[in-house]
N, C-alpha and C positions, 0 to 999 in steps of 0.2 A: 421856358424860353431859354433858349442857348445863348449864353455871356461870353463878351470876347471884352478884354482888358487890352485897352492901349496904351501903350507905355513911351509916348512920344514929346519931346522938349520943345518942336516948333508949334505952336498953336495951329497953323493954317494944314500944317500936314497932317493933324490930329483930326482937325475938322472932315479934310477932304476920305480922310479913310474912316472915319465913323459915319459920314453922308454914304457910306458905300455898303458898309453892311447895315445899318440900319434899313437901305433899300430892301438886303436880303431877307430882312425879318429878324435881325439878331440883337439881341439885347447890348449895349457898350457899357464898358466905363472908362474913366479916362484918368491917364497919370500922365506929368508933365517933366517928373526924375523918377529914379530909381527908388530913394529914403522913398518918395509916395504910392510906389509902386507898392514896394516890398508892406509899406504903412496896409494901405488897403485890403494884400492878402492879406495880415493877419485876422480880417474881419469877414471877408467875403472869398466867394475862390469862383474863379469864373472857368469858364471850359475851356479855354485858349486863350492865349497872351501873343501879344504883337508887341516887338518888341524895337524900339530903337539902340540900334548898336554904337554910338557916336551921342554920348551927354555929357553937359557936367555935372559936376558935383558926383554920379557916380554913373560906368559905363555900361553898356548893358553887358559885358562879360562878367562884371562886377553882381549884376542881378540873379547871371544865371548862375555863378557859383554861390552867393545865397538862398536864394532858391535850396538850390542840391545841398547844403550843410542844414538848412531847415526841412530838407523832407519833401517839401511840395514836389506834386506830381501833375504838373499842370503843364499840357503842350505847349513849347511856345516857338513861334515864328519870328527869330530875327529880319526886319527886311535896315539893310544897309547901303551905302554909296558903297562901302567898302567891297571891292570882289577879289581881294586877293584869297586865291586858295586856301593860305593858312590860317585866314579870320575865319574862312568858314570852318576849317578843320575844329579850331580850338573852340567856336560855337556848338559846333556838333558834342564833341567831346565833352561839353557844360552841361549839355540836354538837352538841344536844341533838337528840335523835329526838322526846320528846315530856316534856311537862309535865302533870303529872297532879296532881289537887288529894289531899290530906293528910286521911282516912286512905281511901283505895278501899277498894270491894269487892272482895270475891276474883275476882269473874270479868271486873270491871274491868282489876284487874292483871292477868292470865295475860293477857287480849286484847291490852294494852298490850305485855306480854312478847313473844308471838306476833309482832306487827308488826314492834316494835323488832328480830326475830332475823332473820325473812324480808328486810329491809332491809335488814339486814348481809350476808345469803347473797347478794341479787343483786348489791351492792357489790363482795363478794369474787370474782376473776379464778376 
């Protein structure tokens, strides 16, 4: 089963996008910062990460350059309030597959989901 990690500090917003791929058939797990985020990759690696860009304690550009200093190669999907161009540029720049604005529609996200997997599959040998 396909894992998607979300990486989200409001509870209700974790809910409503885990009620949504769950519909699709997709396995979740859930982080509520960064520290538990990054905590969980070291034990599991899921196929995509959704990623919130706006936490405390740490942010999600914070994630993706640990991420990238550790290695992981694991799509991930920023979705943010944030849509100034250069948030998304320096996401992109981090390893981000794609920036999506805060809160999508459901077939927004699975499409987003879709691409960000398929681009991991032709990545992987």
């Amino acid at each position: 089963m396909t894992s998607i990690l979300v990486v989200e500090d409001s509870w209700l917003t974790r809910r409503v996008i885990c009620k949504i791929l769950r519909a699709e058939g997709y396995e979740t797990w859930e982080a509520s910062s960064g520290p538990e985020a990054l905590e969980l990759l070291g034990t599991k690696t899921p196929n995509c990460m959704l990623l919130d860009l706006l936490m405390p304690e740490m942010e999600g550009r914070e994630v993706l350059q640990a991420m990238r200093d550790r290695g992981y190669k694991i799509p991930v999907i920023v979705i943010t309030a944030d849509i100034q161009a250069s948030t998304r540029s320096e996401c992109m720049e981090l390893g981000a597959v794609a920036v999506i604005h805060k809160m999508p529609n459901s077939d927004e996200l699975i499409g987003w989901i879709k691409k960000a997997l398929s681009v991991s599959e032709e990545s992987t040998p």
